[in-house]
C-alpha atoms as an extended CHARMM CRD file, in Angstrom:
* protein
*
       242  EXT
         1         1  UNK       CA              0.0000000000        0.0000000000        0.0000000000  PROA      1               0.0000000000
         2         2  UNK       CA              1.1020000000        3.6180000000       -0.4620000000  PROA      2               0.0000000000
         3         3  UNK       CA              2.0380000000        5.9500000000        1.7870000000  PROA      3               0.0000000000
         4         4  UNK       CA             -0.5960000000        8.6430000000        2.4650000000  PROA      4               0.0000000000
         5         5  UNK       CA              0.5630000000       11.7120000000        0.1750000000  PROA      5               0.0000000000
         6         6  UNK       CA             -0.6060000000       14.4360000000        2.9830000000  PROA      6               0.0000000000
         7         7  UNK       CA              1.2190000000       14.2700000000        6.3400000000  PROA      7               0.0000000000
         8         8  UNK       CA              2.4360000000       11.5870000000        8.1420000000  PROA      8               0.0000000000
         9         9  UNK       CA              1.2470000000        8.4430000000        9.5480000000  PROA      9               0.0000000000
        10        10  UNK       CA              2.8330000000        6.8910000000       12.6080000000  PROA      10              0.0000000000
        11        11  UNK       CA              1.7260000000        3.4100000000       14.7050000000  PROA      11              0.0000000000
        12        12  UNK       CA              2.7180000000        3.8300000000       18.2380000000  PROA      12              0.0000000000
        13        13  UNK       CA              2.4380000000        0.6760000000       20.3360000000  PROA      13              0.0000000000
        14        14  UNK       CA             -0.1810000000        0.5750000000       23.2380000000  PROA      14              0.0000000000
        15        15  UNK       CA              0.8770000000        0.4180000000       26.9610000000  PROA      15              0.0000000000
        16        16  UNK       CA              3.8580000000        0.7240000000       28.7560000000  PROA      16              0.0000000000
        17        17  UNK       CA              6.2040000000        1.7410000000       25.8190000000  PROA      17              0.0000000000
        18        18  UNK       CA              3.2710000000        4.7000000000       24.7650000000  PROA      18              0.0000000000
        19        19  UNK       CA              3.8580000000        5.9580000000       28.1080000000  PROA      19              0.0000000000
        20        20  UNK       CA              7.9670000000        5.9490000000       27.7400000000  PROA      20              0.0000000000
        21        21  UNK       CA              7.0860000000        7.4330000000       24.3440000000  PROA      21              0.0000000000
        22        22  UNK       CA              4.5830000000       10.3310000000       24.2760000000  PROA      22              0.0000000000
        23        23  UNK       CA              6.8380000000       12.8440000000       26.5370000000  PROA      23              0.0000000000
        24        24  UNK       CA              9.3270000000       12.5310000000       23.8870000000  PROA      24              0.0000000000
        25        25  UNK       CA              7.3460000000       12.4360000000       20.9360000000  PROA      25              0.0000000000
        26        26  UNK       CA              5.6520000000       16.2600000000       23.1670000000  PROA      26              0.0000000000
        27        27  UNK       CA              8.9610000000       17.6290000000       22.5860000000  PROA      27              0.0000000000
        28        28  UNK       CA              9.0100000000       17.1170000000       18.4880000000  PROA      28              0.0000000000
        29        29  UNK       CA              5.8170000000       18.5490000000       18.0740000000  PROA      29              0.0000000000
        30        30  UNK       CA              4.1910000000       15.2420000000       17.8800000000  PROA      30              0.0000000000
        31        31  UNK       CA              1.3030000000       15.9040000000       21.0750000000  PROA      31              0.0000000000
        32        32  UNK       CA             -1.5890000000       13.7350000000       21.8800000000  PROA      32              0.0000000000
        33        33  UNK       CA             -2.6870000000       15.9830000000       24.8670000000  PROA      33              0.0000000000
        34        34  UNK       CA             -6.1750000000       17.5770000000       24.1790000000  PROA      34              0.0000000000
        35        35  UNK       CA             -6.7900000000       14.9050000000       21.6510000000  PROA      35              0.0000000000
        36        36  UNK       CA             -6.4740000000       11.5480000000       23.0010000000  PROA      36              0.0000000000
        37        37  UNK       CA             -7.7290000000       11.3000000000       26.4080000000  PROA      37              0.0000000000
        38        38  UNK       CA             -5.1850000000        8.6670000000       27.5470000000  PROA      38              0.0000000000
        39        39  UNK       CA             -4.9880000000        4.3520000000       27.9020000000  PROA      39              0.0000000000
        40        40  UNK       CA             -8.7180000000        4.3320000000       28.9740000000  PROA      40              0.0000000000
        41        41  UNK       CA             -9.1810000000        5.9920000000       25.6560000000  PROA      41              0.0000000000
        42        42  UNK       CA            -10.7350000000        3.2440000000       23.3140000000  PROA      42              0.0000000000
        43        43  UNK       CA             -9.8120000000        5.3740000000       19.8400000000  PROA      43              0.0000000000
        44        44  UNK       CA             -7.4800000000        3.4420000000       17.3990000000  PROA      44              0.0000000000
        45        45  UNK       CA             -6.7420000000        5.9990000000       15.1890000000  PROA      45              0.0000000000
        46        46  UNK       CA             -6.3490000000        9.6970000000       16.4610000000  PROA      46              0.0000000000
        47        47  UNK       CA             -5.4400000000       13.0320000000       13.5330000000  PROA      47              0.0000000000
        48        48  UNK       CA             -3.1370000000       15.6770000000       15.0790000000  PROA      48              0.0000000000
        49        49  UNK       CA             -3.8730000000       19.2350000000       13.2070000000  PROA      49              0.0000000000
        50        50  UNK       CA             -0.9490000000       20.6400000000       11.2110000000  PROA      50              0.0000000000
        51        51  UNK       CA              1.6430000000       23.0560000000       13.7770000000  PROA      51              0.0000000000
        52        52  UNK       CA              5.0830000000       24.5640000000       12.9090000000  PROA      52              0.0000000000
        53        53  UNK       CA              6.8760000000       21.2710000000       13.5620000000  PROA      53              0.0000000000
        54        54  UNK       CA              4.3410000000       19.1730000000       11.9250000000  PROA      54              0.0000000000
        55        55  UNK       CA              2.9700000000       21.2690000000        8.6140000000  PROA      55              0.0000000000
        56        56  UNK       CA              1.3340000000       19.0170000000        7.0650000000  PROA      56              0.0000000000
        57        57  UNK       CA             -0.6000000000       17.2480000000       10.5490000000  PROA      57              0.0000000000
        58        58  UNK       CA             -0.2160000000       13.6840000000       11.5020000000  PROA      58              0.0000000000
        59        59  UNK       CA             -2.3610000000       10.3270000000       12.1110000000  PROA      59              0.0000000000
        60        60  UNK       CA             -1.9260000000        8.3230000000       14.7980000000  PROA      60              0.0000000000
        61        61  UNK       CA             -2.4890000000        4.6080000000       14.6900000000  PROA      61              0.0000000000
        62        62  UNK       CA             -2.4440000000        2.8450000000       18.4300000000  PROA      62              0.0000000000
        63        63  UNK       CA             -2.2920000000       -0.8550000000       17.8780000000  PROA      63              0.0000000000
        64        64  UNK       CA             -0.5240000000       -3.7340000000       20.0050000000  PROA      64              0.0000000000
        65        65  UNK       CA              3.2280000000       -3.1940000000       19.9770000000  PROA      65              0.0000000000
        66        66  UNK       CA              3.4470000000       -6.7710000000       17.9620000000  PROA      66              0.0000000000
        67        67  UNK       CA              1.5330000000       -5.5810000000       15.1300000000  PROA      67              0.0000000000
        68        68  UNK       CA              3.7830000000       -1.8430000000       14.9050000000  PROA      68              0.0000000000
        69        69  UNK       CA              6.0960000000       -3.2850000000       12.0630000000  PROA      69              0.0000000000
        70        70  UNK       CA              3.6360000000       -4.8820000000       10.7040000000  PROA      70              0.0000000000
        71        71  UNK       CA              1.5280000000       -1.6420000000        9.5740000000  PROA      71              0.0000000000
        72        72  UNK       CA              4.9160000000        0.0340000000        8.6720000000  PROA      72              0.0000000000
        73        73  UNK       CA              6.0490000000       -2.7900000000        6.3010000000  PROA      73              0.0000000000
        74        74  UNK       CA              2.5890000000       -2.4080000000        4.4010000000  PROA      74              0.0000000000
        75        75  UNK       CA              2.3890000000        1.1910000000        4.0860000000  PROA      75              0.0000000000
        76        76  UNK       CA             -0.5850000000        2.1180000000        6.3200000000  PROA      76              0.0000000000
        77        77  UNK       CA              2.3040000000        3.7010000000        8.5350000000  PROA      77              0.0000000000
        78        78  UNK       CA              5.1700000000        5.8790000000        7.4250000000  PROA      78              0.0000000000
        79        79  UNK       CA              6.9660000000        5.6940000000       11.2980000000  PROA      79              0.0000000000
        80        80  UNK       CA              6.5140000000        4.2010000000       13.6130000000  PROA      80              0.0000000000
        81        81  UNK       CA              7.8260000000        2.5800000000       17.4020000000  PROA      81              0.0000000000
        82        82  UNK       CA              8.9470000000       -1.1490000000       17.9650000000  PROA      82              0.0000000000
        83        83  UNK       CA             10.8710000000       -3.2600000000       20.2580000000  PROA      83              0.0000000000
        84        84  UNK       CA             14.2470000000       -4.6450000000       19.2650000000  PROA      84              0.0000000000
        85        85  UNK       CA             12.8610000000       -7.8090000000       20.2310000000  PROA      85              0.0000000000
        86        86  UNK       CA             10.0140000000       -7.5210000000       17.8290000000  PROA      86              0.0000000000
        87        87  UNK       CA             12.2920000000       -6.3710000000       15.2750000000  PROA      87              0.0000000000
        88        88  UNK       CA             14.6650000000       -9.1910000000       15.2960000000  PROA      88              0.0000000000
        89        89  UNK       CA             11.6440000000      -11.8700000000       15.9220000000  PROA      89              0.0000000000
        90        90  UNK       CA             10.0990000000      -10.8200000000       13.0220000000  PROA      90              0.0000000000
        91        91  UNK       CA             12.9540000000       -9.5360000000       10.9500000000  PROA      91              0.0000000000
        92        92  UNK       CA             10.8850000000       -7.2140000000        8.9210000000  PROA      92              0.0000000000
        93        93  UNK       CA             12.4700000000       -4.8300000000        5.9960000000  PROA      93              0.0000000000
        94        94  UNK       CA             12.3820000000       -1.7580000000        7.5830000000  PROA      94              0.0000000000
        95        95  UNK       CA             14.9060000000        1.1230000000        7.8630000000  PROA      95              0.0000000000
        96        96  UNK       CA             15.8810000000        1.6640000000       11.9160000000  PROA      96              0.0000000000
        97        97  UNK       CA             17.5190000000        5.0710000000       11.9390000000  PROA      97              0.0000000000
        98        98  UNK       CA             17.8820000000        5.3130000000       15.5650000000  PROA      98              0.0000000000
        99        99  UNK       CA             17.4270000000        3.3210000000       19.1460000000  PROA      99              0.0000000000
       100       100  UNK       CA             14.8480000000        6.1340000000       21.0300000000  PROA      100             0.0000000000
       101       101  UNK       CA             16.3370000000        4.4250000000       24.5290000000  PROA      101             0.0000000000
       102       102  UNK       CA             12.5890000000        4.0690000000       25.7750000000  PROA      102             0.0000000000
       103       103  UNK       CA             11.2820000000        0.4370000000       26.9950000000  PROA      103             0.0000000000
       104       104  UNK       CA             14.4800000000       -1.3940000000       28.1810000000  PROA      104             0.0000000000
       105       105  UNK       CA             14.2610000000       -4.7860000000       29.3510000000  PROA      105             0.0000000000
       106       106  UNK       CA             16.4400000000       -8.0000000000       28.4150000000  PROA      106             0.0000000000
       107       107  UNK       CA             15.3770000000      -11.3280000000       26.4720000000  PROA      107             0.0000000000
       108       108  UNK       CA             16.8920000000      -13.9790000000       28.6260000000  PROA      108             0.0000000000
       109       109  UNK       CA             17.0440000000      -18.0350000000       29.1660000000  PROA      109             0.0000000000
       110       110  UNK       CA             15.5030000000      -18.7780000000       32.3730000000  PROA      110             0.0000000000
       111       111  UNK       CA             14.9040000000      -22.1300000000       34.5960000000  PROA      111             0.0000000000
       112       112  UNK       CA             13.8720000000      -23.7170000000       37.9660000000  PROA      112             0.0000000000
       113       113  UNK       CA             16.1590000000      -22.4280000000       40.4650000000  PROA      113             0.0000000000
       114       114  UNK       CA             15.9020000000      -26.1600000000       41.8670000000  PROA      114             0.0000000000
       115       115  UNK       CA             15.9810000000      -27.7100000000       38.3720000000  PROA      115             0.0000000000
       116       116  UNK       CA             19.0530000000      -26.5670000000       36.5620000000  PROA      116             0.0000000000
       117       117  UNK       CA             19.1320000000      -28.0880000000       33.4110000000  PROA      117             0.0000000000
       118       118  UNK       CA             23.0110000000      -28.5650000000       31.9710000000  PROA      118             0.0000000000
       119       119  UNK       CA             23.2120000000      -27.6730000000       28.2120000000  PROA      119             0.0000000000
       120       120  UNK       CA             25.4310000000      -30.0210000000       26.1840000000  PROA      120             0.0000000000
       121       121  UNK       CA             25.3280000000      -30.4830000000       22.3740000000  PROA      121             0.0000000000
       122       122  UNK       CA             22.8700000000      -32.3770000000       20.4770000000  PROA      122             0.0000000000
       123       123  UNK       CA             20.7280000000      -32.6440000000       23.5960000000  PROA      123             0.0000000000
       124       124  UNK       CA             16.7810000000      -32.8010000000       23.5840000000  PROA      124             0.0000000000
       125       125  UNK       CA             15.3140000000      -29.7860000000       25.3550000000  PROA      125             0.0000000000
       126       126  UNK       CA             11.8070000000      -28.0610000000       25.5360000000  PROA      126             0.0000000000
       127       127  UNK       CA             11.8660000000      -24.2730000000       25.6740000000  PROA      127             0.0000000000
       128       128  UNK       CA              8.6970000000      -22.3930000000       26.0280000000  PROA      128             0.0000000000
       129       129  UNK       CA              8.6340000000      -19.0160000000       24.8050000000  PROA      129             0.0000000000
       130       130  UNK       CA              6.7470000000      -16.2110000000       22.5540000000  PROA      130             0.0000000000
       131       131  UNK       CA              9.9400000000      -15.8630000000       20.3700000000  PROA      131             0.0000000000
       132       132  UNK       CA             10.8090000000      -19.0630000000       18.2250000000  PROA      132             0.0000000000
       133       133  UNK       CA             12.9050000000      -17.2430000000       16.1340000000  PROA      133             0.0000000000
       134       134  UNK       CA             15.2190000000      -15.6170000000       18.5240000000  PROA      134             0.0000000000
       135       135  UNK       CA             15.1530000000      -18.3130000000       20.5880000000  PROA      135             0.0000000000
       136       136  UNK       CA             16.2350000000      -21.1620000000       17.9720000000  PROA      136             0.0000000000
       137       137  UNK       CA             18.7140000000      -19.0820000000       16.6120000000  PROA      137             0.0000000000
       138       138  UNK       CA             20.3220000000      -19.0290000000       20.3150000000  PROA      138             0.0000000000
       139       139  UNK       CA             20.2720000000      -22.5600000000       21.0790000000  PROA      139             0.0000000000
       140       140  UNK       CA             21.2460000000      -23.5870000000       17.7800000000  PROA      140             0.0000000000
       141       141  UNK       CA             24.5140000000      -21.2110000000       18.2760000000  PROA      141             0.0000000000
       142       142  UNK       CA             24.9810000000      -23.6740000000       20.7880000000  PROA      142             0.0000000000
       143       143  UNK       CA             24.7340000000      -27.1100000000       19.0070000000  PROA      143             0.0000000000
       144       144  UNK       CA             21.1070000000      -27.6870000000       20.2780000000  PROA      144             0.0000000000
       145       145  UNK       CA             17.7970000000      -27.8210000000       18.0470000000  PROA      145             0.0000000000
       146       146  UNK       CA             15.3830000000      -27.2070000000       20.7980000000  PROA      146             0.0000000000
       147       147  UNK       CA             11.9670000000      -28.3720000000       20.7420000000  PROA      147             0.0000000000
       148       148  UNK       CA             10.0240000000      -24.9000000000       20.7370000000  PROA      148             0.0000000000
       149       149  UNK       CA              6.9050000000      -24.6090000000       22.5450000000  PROA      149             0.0000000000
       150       150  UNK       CA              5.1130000000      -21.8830000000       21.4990000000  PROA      150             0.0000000000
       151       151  UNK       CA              3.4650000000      -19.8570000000       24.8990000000  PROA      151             0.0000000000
       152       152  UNK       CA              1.8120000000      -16.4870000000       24.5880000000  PROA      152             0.0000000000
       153       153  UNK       CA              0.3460000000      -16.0090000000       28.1100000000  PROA      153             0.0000000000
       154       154  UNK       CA              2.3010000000      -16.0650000000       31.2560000000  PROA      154             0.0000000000
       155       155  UNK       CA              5.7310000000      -18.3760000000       29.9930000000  PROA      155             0.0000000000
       156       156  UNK       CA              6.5670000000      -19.1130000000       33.8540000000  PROA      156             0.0000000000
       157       157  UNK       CA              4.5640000000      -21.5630000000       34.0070000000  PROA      157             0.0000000000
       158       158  UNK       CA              6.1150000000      -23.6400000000       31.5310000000  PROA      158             0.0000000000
       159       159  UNK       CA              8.7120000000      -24.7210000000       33.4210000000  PROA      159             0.0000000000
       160       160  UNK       CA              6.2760000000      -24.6340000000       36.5160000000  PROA      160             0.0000000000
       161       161  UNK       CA              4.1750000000      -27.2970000000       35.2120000000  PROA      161             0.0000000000
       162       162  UNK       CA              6.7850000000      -29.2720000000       33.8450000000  PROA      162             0.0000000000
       163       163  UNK       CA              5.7130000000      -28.4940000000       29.8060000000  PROA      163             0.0000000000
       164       164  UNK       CA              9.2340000000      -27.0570000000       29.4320000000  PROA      164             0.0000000000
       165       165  UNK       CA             12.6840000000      -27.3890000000       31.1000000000  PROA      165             0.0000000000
       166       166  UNK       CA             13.7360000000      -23.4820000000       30.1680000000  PROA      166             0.0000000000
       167       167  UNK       CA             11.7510000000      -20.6410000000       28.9960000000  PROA      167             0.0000000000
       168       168  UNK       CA             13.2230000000      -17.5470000000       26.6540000000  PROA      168             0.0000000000
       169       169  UNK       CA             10.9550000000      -14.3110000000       28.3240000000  PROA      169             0.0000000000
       170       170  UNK       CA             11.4080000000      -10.6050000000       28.2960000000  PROA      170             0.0000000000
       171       171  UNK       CA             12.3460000000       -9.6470000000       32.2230000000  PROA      171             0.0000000000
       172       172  UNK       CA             12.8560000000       -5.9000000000       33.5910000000  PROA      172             0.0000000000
       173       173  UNK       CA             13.4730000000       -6.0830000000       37.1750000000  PROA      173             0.0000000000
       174       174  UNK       CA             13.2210000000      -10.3060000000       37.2780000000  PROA      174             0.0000000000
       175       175  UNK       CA             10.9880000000      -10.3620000000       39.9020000000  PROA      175             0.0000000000
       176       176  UNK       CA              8.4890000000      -12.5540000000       38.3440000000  PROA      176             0.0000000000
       177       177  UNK       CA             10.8200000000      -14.8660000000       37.8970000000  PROA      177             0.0000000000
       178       178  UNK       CA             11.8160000000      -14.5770000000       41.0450000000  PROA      178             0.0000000000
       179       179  UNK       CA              8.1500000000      -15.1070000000       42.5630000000  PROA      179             0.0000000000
       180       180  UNK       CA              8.1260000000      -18.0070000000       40.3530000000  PROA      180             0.0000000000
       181       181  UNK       CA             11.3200000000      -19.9760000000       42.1820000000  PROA      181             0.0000000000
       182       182  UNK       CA             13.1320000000      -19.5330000000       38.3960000000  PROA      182             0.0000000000
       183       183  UNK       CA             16.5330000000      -17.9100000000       38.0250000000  PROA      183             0.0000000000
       184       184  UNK       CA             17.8520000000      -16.0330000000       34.7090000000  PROA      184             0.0000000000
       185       185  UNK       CA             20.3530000000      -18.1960000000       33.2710000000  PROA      185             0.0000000000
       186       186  UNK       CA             21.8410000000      -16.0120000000       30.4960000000  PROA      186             0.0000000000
       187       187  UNK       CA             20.3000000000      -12.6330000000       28.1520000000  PROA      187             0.0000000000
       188       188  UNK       CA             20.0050000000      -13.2440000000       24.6240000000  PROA      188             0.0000000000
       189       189  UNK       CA             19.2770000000       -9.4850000000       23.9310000000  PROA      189             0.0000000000
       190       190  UNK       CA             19.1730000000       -5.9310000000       25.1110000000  PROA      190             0.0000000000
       191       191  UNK       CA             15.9880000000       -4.7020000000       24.0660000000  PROA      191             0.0000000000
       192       192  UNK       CA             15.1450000000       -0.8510000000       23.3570000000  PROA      192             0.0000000000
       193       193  UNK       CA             12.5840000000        0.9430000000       21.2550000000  PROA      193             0.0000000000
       194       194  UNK       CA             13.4770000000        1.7730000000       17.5960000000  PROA      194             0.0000000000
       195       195  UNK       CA             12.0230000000        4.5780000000       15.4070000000  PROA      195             0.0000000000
       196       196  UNK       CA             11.2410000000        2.3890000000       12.4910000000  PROA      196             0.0000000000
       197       197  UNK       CA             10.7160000000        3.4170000000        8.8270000000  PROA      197             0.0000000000
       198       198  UNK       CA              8.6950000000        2.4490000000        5.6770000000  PROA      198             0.0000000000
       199       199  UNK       CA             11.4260000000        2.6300000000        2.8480000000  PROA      199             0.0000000000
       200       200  UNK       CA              9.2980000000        4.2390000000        0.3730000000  PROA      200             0.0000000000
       201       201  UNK       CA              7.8930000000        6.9260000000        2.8960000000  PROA      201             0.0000000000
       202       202  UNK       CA             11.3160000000        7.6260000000        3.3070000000  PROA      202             0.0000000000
       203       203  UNK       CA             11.9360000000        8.2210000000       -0.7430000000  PROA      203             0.0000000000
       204       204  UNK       CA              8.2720000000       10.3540000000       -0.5850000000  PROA      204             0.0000000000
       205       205  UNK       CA              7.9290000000       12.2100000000        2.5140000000  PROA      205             0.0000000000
       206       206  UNK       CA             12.1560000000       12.5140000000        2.7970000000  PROA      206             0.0000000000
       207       207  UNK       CA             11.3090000000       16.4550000000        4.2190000000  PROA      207             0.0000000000
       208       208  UNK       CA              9.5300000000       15.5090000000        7.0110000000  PROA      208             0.0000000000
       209       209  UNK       CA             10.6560000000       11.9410000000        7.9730000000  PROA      209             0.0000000000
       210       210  UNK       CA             14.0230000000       13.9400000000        8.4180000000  PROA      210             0.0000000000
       211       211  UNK       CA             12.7530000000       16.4650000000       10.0240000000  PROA      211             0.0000000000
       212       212  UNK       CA             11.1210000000       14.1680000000       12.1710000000  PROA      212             0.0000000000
       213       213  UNK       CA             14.2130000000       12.1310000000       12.7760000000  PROA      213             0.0000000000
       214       214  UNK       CA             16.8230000000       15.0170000000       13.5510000000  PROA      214             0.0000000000
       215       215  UNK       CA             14.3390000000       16.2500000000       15.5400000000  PROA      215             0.0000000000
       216       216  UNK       CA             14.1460000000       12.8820000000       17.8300000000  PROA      216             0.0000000000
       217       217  UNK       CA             18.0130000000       13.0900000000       17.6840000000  PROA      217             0.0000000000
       218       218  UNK       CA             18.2650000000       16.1720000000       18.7590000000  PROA      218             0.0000000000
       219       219  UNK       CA             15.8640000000       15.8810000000       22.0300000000  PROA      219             0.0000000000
       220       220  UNK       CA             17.4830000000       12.1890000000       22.8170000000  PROA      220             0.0000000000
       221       221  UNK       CA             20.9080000000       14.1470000000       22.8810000000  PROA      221             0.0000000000
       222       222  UNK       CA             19.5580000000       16.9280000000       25.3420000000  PROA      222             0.0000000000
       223       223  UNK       CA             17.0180000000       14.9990000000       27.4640000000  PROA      223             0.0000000000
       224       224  UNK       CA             17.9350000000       15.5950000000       31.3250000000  PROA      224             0.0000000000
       225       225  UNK       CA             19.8330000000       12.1500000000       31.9340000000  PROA      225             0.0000000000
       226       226  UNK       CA             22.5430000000       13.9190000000       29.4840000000  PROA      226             0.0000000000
       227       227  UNK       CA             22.1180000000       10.8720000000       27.3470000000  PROA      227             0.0000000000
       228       228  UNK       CA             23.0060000000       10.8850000000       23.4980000000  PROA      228             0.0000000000
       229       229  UNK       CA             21.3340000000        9.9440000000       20.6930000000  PROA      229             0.0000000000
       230       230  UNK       CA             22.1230000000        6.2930000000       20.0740000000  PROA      230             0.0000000000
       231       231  UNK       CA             22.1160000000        4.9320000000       15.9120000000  PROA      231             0.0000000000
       232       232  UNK       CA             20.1940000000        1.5370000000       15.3150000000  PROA      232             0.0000000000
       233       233  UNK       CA             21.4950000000       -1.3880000000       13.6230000000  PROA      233             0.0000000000
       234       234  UNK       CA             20.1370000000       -0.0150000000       10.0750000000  PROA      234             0.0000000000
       235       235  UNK       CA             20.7240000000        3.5520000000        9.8570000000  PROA      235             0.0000000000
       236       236  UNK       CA             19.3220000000        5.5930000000        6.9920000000  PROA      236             0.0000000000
       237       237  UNK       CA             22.1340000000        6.0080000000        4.3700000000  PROA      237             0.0000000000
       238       238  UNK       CA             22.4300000000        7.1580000000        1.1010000000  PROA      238             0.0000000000
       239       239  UNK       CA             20.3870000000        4.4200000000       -0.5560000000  PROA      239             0.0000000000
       240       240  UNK       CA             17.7590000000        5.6290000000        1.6520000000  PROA      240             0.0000000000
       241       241  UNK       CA             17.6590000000        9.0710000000        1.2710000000  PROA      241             0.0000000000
       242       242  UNK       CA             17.8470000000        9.0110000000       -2.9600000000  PROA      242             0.0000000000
């Protein structure tokens, strides 16, 4: 699908990485206040008028953070916000000109702390988790082809119940797992929140995407931790830019 020819269109994922997100997205122009009334707001789709920093206005798509690439890839969004862990699960083709720093956690390997489970080559092992493809490609580093359960409720109890002897989870603090007599064996991946970027609204809208993204580069480098603007694994580069 093309990109919409007036403005910009950006999915922002619901919840806890919206929250992370919208006082930085305040600060480029890009304000929900007065027109979304917050999470107990039940709109999917919000339009922000036109301002200085925004000429041509903006639509706002709030979907689950899962489905973020997803609506970028096709063209229904020109921007948009997604976890490094969705990124790599899904490995979409998107451009990922810079990590915003918002929504940090860690993808780890996690077990009974009473249960240890011994990895070895070419052994059988069950692995619940909501990330197959992350999670194979790990094991598999390791000489193991895991049997992959596929969980996309609470993964603890895999191991709990005896479905799975490990489970690959996103933690924060680890005190679920904790709760849950499990211990963190080893991280997989550093997760943060990427601006993310439909190739051809990059080629179409090139003024305002960056705009938008010096913009975003320029408040990550003077937010009050000091912090500076980090680059993502795919940066926009020439080829992007033509």
């Amino acid at each position: 699908m093309a990109p919409r020819a007036d403005g910009l269109t950006l999915a922002l994922p619901k919840g806890r990485i919206l929250k992370q997100a919208l006082p930085l997205l305040r600060r480029v122009g890009i304000d929900l206040a007065g027109v979304w009334e917050g999470e107990h707001d039940r709109r999917l789709l919000v339009e922000l008028p036109g301002r200085p920093e925004l000429p041509g206005g903006a639509r706002v798509l709030l979907v689950k953070p899962v489905d973020v690439p997803t609506y970028v890839e096709h063209g229904v969004a020109d921007v948009g916000i997604a976890g490094a862990d969705t990124l790599g699960e899904e490995a979409r083709d998107l451009y990922e000109p810079l990590d915003l720093g918002i929504g940090a956690c860690r993808l780890v390997v996690a077990e009974p702390a009473a249960r240890p489970t011994p990895l070895r080559r070419g052994m059988a092992l069950r692995v619940a988790t909501k990330y197959p493809r992350l999670t194979l490609n790990h094991y598999r580093s390791k000489g193991i082809q895991p049997e992959i359960i596929p969980l996309f409720g609470s993964v603890e109890l895999g191991p709990i119940t005896g479905l799975a002897e490990q489970i690959v989870d996103l933690v924060e603090s680890g005190e679920t797992l904790r709760q849950n007599n499990l211990r963190e064996v080893e991280t997989i991946l550093y997760v943060t929140s990427r601006l993310i970027v439909h190739p051809a609204s990059l080629k179409l809208k090139q003024a305002p995407i960056t705009a938008l993204i010096t913009a975003l580069r320029d408040a990550l480098a003077t937010d009050g931790s000091g912090s500076s603007a980090r680059t993502a694994a795919r940066p926009i580069g020439s080829e992007g830019t033509a």
